[in-house]
C-alpha positions, 0 to 999 in steps of 0.5 A: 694551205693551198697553193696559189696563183703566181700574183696573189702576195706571200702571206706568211703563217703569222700574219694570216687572219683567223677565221671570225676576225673582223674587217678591220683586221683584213684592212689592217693586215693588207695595209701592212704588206702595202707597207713593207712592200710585200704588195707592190704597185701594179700588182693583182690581188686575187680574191679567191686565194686571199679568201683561202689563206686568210680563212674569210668570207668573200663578203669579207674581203669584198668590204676590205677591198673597198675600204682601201680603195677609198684610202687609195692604196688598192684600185677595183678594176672592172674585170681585173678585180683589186690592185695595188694602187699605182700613181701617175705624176700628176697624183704625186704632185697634188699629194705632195703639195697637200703634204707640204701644207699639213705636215708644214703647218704641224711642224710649225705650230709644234715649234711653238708649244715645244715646251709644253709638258714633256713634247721635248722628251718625246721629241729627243727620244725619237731622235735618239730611236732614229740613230739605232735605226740608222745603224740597223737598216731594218725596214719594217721598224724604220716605217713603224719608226717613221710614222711615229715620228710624224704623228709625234710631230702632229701631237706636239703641234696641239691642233689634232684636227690636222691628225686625220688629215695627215694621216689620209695623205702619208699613204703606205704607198709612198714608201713602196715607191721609194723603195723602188726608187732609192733602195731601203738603206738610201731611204733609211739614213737619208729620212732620219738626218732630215727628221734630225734637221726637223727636229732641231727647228722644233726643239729650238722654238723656230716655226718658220725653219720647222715649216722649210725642213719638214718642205725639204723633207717631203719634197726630197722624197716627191722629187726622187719619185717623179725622177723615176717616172719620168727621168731625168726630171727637173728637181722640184723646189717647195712653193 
């Protein structure tokens, strides 16, 4: 492999995608390292690099680059080229809000059909999977862990007409920036004894506390992000 300018991101052998594979597959690799934080907010993509790592077209990735940029992880910069995308306070408000009414609205319509089918085995055995993480401190399962955590939540709520919309606005980027601000152990234990108050609502049938933990939950994280924008900022309540 050749060497490599000292922005471009640290691409490990095994994640690196062979020539022939599709765009979908470059989208979903970089996606990934947004995820894990191995690509961090602010930071420079450089195409030339990625296109001899990855062992792809510049067409390649050009696609790759733009599709992201519609999810909003990445900005195209005139003459700067890709970045990974950085929110100001405003964008996190306003996503935020969004997030609350999704999300909220998942968790209370999964508090009514709790007892459908198996929803209450699919919920306790999250929770149990959740404690072991609490234990390990593994990032990189934790964030795997916690989407599946929401997506099971949107699942159990029947309405998946909210999944693709909640999936646009839980951006990869959140948790790099929480990274940045709490540290993973922080995020790690903090995130699972409030996915333990959300489920608890869900798992007894009361839509209205399923709505106001999953607010807190969301807003815990809102709040600990705009307070390292901009401290000390004033703690945010949910509307």
């Amino acid at each position: 492999m050749h060497s490599t300018h000292s922005d471009s991101p640290a691409i490990e052998p095994d994640v690196a995608v062979r020539s022939g594979d599709t765009v979908e597959r470059v989208v979903a690799m970089l996606k990934e390292l947004i995820l894990e934080g191995t690509l961090v907010p602010g930071q420079r993509l450089i195409s030339r690099d990625l296109v001899e790592q990855l062992g792809i077209s510049r067409g390649s990735l050009r696609e790759a680059f733009h599709r992201l940029a519609g999810d909003r992880l990445i900005e195209l910069v005139p003459n700067r080229g890709a970045i990974v995308r950085r929110l100001s306070r405003a964008e996190i408000m306003h996503l935020f809000q969004i997030r609350e009414a999704l999300e909220g609205q998942a968790a209370r319509l999964a508090a009514n059909h709790i007892g459908e089918g198996d929803h209450r085995s699919v919920l306790e055995r999250l929770l149990d999977e959740g404690r072991t993480l609490e234990q390990q401190l593994d990032m990189r399962r934790f964030t795997a862990y916690n989407r599946r955590f929401h997506q099971a939540i949107v699942m159990i709520s029947g309405n998946q007409e909210l999944a693709e919309l909640i999936d646009r606005y839980q951006l990869a980027v959140f948790m790099t920036h929480l990274k940045r601000v709490m540290g993973t152990d922080s995020i790690i234990k903090t995130s699972i004894a409030q996915h333990e108050a959300v489920a608890r609502a869900i798992l007894a049938g009361n839509p209205d506390e399923a709505y106001a933990a999953m607010s807190r939950h969301l807003w815990h994280s809102a709040t600990a992000m705009l307070e390292q924008e901009n401290p000390p900022a004033a703690r945010l309540r949910a509307i």
